[in-house]
N, C-alpha and C positions, 0 to 999 in steps of 0.2 A: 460581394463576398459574404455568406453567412460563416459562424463561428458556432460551433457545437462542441460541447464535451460526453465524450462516453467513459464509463465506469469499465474496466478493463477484468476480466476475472483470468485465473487459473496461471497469472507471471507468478514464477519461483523465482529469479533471478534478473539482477541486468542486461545480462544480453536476450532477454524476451523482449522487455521494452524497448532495443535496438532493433530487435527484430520485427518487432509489429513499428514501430517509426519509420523504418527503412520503406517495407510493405507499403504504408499511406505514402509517404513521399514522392514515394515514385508512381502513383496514381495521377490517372491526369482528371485536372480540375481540383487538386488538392495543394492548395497555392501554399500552405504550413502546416506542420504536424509535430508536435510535443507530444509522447510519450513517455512520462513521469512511472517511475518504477515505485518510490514512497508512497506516492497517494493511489498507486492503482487505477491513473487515471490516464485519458488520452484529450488535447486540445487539438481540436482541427479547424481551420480553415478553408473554405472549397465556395466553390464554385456552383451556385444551386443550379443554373441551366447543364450543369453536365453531374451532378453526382446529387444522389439524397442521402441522408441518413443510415435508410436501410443497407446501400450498397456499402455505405463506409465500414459499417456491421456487419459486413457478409466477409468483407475484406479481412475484417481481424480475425472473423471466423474460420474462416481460410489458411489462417497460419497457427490452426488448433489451440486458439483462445475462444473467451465468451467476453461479451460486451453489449452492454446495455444504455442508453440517453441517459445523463447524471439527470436526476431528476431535481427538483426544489434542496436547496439546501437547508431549509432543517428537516425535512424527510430523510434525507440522508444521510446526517450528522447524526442522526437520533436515530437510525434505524438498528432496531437490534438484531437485525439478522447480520448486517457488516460485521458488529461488535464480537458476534459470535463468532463469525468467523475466520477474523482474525486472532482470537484467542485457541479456537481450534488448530490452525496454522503454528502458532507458537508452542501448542502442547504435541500437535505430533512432529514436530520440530526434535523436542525434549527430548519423545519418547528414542524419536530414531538414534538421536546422537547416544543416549543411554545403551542403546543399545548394542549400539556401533562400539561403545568403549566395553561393555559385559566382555566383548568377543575377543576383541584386540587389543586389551591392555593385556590376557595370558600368554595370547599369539608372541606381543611383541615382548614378553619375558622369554617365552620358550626361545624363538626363533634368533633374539637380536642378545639379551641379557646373559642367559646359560649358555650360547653359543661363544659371548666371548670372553665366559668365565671357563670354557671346555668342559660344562660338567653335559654328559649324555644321559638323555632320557628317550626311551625304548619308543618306539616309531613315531616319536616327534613328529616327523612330517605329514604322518597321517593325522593326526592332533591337529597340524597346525591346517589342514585340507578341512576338517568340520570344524573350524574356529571361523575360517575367512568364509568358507560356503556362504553364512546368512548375514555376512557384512557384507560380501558382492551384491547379491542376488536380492536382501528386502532392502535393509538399509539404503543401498544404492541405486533402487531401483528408480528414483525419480530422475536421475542422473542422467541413466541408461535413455527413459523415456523425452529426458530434455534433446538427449543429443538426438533423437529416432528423429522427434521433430523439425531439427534443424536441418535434418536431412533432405527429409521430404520437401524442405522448403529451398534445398540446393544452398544451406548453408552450413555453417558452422562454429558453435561456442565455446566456451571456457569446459562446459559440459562434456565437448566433444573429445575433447585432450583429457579428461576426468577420466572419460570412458575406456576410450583407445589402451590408455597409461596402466589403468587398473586391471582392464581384461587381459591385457599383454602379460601383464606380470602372475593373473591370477591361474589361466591357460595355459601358459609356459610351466607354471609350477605342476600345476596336473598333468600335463603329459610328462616331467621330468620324475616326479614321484612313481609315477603306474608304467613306464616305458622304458627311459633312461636318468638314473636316481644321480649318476655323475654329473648332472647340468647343473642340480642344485637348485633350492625353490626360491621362491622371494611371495608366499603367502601373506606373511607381518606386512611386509611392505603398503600389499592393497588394501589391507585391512585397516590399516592406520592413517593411511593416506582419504580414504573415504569416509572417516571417524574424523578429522578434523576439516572436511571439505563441510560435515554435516554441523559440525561445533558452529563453523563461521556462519551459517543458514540459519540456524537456532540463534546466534545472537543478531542475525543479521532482522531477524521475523521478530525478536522483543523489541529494536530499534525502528523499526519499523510503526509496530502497534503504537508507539510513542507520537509518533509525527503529527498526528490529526489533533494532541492531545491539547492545545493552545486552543483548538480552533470550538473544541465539544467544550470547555472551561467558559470561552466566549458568547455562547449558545446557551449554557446554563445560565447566564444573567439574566435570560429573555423567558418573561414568565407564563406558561400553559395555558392561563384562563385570563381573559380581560372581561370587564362588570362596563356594562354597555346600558346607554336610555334607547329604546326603542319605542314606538309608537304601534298600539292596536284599540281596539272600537272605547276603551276605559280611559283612552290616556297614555301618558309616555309609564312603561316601565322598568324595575332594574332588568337584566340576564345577564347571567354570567354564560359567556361563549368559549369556548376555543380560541387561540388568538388566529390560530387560521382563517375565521368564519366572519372577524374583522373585516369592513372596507372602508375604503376611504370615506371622511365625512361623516362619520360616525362619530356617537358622542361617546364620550369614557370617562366614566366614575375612579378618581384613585383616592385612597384612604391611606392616612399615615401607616407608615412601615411598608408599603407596597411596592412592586418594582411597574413601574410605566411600561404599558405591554407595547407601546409601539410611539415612532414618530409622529409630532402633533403641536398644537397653538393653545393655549390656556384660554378658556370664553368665560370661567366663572370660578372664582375663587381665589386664594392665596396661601402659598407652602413654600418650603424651601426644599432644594433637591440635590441630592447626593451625587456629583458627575462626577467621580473620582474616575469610573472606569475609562471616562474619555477623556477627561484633564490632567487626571494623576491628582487634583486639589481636594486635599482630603477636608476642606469644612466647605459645608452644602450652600447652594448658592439659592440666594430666594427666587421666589417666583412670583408672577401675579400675573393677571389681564394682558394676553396679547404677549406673554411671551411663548417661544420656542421649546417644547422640550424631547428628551430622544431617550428613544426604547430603549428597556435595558437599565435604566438608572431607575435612584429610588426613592422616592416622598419622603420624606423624614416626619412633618410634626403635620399639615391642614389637609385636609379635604379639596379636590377642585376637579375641575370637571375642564376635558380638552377634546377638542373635535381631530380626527385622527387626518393627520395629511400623508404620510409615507407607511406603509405595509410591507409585509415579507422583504422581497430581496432588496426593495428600495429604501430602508431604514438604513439611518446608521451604523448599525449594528453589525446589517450583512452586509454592509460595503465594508468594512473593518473586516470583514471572515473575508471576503470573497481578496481583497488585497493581502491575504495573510497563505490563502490557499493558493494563489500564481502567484506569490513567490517561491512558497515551498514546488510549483511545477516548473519552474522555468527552469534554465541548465545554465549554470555559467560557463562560460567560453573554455576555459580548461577541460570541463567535464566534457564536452563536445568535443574539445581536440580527442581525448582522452577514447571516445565512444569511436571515431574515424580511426583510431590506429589500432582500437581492438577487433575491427571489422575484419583488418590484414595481417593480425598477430596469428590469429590461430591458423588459415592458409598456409602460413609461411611456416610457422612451428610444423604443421603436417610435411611440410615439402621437405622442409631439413631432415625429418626422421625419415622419409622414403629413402633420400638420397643415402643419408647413413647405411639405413637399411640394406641398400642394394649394392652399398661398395662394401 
């Protein structure tokens, strides 16, 4: 069994991540599949003689998402195009709900407030028809396009009943306003109901941008340059490198106040060192010849020089993120029950309103 993670793009919601989980599950050769809605991400395991990578990626593409191989993790902790956006995400989050409320906080004066104070105002209804127009139609359009997609994929979300719910009400009011005015609208209705579907989305997308926030705080301990002895035709001398460009057995210069760029053994010198981030013990423990020390912490007062034994994901450091980041993926058993009965919620919510419907 191989185990791979992909980076999931274009989920608005939980039940995308049910959606594309369901999709891999039922793949054959795909022995487990965790799709994580908070991190945006997908854990699979499969089967390399019947499935590769690219088809598991073709799979999520398939149910009108994008997905790409998580690449190294601080590449993609650090990446500023994630950071961006996800911050883009949460600003047109803002703007929609802003805008969903501009429309439908007069709607739901005219329609629901002066209606049941009886004061009348001259063709309200048509008022309240260009109030809700650009609360349906922009505001809601991600709605609209979450459910298109569920469709196509012979299913059905929380989105779908959003849709169904608000067009009913919005459509009904249109034809009763321009055909027969005795049926009465319910415009405010869709307008406000779509205005706080969008509220929970904009808080749901700052709560969101939070999640990773432990694991980037964790990543910042870990410092960009490590001062390395190398050997050319003169002799050994300093460079300071990327700590990327690090490999093992490598010798590494640290200087008081420095943070130890990576996992290693002491061959020369004596300091004491700062592990609070791994002990919590806040007074530095000394060091000398032949001891251990771990990336991320920091020299406090000598000089000493350590041959590097663990890099990138095999440091302490990223085993601390990487156990930090499957737990934030995994689902506890509730949430799982929770995901099975929302699969059969919305079906049966649609079948109730037929039946209504048609008696």
């Amino acid at each position: 069994m191989k185990r791979i993670e992909l980076d999931i793009q274009g989920m608005h919601c939980a039940s995308c991540s049910t959606l594309i989980n369901r999709a891999l599950s039922k793949t054959e050769g795909v022995h487990n599949a965790n799709v994580n809605y908070a991190t945006a991400k997908a854990s699979i395991e499969f089967d390399e003689k019947k499935l590769n990578s690219e088809k598991l990626i073709k799979i999520v593409e398939s149910k009108g998402y994008g997905a790409i191989i998580h690449d190294d993790l601080n590449n993609v902790l650090n990446s500023k195009s994630k950071e961006k956006s996800e911050k883009d995400l949460i600003q047109k989050r803002r703007n929609k709900f802003f805008l969903g409320l501009y429309f439908s906080t007069p709607a739901f004066i005219i329609g629901m407030v002066f209606m049941s104070l009886n004061i009348e105002i001259p063709y309200s209804e048509y008022i309240l028809f260009l109030l809700a127009t650009p609360v349906q139609f922009i505001v809601g359009a991600e709605i609209y396009k979450s459910a298109w997609v569920a469709l196509k994929n012979k299913s059905a979300n929380m989105d779908s009943l959003i849709a169904l719910g608000t067009s009913a009400a919005y459509f009904f009011s249109v034809y009763s306003i321009f055909f027969n005015k005795v049926l009465g609208q319910y415009f405010e209705t869709s307008a406000i109901l779509i205005t706080f579907v969008m509220l929970g989305r904009f808080l749901e997308a700052k709560a969101k941008g939070k999640t990773s926030e432990a694991i980037k705080k964790l990543m910042s301990l870990s410092p960009k340059m490590a001062t390395v002895l190398r050997k050319n035709k003169n002799g050994e001398i300093e460079l300071k490198i990327p700590i990327d460009e690090v490999i093992v057995s490598d010798i590494i210069i640290v200087k008081p106040g420095e943070k130890i760029p990576v996992d290693g053994k002491i061959i020369d010198g004596i300091s004491s060192v700062d592990e609070s981030m791994i002990t919590g013990e806040s007074i530095p423990v000394d060091k000398t010849k032949g001891d251990r020390i771990i990336g991320g912490t920091i020299n406090k007062h000598g000089t000493f020089k350590f041959i590097a034994t663990k890099i990138g994901k095999d440091t302490t450091l990223s085993h601390i993120i990487k156990l930090i980041e499957d737990a934030q993926g995994k689902k506890a058993p509730i949430q799982r029950f929770a995901d099975n009965i929302s699969s059969y919620f919305v079906p049966i919510v649609l079948l109730i309103a037929i039946i209504t419907f048609v008696s």
